[in-house]
C-alpha positions in Angstrom: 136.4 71.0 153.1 137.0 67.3 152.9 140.4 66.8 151.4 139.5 64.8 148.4 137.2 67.4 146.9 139.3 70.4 145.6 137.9 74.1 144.4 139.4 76.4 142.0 138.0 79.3 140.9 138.8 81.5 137.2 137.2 83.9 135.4 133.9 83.1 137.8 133.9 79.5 137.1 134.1 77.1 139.6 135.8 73.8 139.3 135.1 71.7 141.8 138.1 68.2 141.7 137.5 64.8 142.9 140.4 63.5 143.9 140.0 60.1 146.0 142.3 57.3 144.8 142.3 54.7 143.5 138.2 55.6 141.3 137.5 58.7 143.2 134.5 56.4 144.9 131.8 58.4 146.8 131.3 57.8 150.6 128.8 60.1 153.0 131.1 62.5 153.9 132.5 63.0 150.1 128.9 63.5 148.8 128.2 66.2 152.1 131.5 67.9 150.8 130.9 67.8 147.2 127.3 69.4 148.5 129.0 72.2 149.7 131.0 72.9 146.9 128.1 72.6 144.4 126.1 74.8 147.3 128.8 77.4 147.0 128.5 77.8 143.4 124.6 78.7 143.8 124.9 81.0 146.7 128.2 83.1 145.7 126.9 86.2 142.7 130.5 86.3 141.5 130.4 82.0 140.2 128.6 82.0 137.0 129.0 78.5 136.2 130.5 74.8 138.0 132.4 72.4 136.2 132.8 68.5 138.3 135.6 66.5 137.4 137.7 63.9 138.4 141.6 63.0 138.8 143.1 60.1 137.3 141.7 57.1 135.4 138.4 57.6 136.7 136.0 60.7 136.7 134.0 58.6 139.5 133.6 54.9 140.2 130.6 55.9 142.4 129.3 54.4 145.5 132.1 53.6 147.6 131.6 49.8 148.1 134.3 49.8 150.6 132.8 52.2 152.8 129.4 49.7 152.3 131.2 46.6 153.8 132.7 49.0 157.2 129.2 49.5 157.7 127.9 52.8 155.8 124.1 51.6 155.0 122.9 51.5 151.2 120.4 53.8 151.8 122.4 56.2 153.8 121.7 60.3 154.2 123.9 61.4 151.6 123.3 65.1 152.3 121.1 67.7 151.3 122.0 67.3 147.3 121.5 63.7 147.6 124.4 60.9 146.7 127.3 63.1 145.5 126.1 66.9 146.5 124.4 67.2 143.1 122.0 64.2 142.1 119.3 65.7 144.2 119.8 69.4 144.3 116.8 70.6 142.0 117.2 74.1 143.8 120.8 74.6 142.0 120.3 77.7 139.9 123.5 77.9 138.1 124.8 75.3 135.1 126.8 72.7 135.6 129.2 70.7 133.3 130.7 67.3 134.1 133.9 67.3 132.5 134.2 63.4 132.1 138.1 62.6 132.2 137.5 59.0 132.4 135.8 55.7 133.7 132.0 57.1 135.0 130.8 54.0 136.4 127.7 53.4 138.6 126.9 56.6 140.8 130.0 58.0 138.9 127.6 58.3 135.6 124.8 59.4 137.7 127.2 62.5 138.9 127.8 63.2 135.3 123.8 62.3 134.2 123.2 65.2 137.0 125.0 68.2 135.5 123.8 70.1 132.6 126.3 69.1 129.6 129.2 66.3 129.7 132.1 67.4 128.0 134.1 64.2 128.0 137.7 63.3 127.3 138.0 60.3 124.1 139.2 57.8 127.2 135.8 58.2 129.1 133.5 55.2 129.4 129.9 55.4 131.1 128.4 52.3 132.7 125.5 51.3 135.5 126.5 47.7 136.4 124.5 48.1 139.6 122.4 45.4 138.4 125.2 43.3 138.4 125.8 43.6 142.2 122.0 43.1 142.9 120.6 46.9 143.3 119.1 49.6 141.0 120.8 52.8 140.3 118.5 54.6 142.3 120.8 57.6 142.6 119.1 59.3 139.7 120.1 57.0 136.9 117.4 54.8 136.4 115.4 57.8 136.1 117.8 60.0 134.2 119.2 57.7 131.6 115.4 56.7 129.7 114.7 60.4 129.4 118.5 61.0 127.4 118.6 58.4 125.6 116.5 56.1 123.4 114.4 53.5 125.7 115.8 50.5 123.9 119.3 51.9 124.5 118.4 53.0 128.1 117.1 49.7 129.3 119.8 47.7 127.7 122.5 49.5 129.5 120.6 49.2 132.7 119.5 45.4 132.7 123.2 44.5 131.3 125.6 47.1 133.3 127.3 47.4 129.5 129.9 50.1 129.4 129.6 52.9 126.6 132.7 55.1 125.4 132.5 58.4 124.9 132.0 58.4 120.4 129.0 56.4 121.6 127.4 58.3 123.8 128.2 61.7 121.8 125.9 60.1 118.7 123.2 59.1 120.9 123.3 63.3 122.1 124.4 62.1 125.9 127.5 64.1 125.5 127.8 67.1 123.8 131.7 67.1 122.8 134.2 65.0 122.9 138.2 66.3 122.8 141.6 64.6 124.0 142.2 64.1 127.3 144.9 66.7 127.5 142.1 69.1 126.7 139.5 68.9 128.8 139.3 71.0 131.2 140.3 73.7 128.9 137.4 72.5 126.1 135.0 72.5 129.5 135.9 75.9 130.8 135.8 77.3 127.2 131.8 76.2 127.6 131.5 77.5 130.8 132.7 80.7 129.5 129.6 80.7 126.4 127.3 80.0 129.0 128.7 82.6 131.6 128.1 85.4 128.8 124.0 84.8 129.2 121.8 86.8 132.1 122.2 84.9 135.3 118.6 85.3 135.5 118.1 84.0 131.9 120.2 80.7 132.8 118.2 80.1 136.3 115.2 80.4 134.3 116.0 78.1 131.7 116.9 75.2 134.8 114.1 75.9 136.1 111.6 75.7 132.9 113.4 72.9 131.5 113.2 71.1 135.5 109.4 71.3 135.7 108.4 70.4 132.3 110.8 67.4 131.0 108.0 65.1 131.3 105.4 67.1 130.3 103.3 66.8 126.8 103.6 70.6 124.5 100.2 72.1 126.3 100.6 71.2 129.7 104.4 72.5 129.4 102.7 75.9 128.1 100.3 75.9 131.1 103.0 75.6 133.5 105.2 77.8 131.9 102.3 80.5 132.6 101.8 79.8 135.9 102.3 81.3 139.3 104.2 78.3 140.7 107.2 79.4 138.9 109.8 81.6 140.5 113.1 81.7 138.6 111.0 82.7 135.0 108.6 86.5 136.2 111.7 86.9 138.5 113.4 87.2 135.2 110.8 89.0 133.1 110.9 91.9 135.4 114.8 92.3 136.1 116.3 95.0 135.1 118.7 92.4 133.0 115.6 91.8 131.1 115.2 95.6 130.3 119.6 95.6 129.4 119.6 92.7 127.1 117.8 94.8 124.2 119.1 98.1 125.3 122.8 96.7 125.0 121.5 95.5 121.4 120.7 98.5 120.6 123.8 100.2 121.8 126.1 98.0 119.9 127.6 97.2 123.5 128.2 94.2 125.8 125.4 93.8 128.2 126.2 94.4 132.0 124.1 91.8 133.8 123.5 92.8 137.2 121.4 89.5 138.1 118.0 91.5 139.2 
């Protein structure tokens, strides 16, 4: 494991730490360690749930410019999960929350953008200022940003690299909570621990649903809903998780999800 990307696991929740001074910037072999991490979490049964964060003043300054000028190319092989382990891996079947503890500029935002919820600290500030240094933030953000929040809102922070603190960004629904810095990763694992108490199955399904019909008008989302390209959603319909839900209902009883 690359020793600026730490793991910790608790009550089946992984946290996986940045932890590359001075902005926790993202080279090659950070994102292909990050990747492994994030690839952990969707391979090991006993991880419900990940949690990203950073150490420091920054949760991620992004693309690590330095690492640019020594000669790492812009469009360099970042991994399997694309640029930082997670902006490309559509396979992940398990949640993830981006506990933003501070600055989340550039590639750092489009970490953050790529998780599931942001639960960010009152100090955090999201920015894309790529257009300032004469690129796009192709890492996802461009893509990302229109579709979670208002076009207007999107395109302005995009064409003017503006930066956006967290109260901001919680009213236009990019974050869903914002506590003090001190809190954070206790406020984030408290999440993780809501979502952990769903089926597995249930959770894969609903990444998977929500994955392949963002874009998609009410009808079409129904017809792809109902059809056989879809793997996480009949896996869960016939699980046997999908027979304990009601019967642990009925019982009065906490379900025992076995994830099949």
């Amino acid at each position: 494991m690359n020793p600026c990307v730490h793991t910790q696991v608790r009550d089946g929740v992984l946290t996986i730490r940045l932890d590359r001074p001075k902005a926790n910037a993202i080279d090659v072999a950070t994102s292909q360690a990050l990747f492994e991490a994030f690839d952990r979490l969707h391979k090991d049964p006993a991880l419900r749930v990940g949690i990203i964060t950073g150490t420091g003043r920054f949760f991620s300054a992004g693309w690590d410019l330095h690492a640019a000028t020594e000669g790492e190319a812009i469009n360099a092989d970042h991994g399997p999960g694309g640029f930082a382990g997670l902006t490309e891996f559509f396979g992940l079947s398990k949640p993830v929350i981006a506990a933003v503890n501070g600055l989340a500029i550039g590639g750092g935002f489009e970490l953050a953008l790529a998780a599931d919820l942001i639960v960010a600290s009152e100090q955090a500030e999201f920015a894309l200022p790529e257009v300032l240094l004469g690129m796009i933030p192709d890492a996802g953000g461009v893509l990302r940003l229109p579709r979670r929040l208002p076009r207007a809102v999107a395109s302005e922070m995009l064409m003017t690299g503006r930066r956006m603190g967290a109260e901001e960004a919680a009213r236009w629904g990019l974050v869903n909570q914002v506590v003090p810095a001190e809190g954070l990763l206790e406020a984030a694992h408290a999440c993780a621990l809501r979502i952990a108490q769903g089926a597995p199955l249930a959770l894969a399904a609903i990444k998977e649903v929500l994955r392949e019909t963002e874009t998609q008008d009410l009808t079409s989302a129904y017809q792809t809903l109902r059809s056989p390209g879809l793997k996480a959603y009949p896996a869960m319909l016939r699980s046997e998780d999908a027979l304990e839900g009601p019967l642990a209902f009925s019982q009065k009883r906490p379900p025992a999800w076995k994830a099949r």
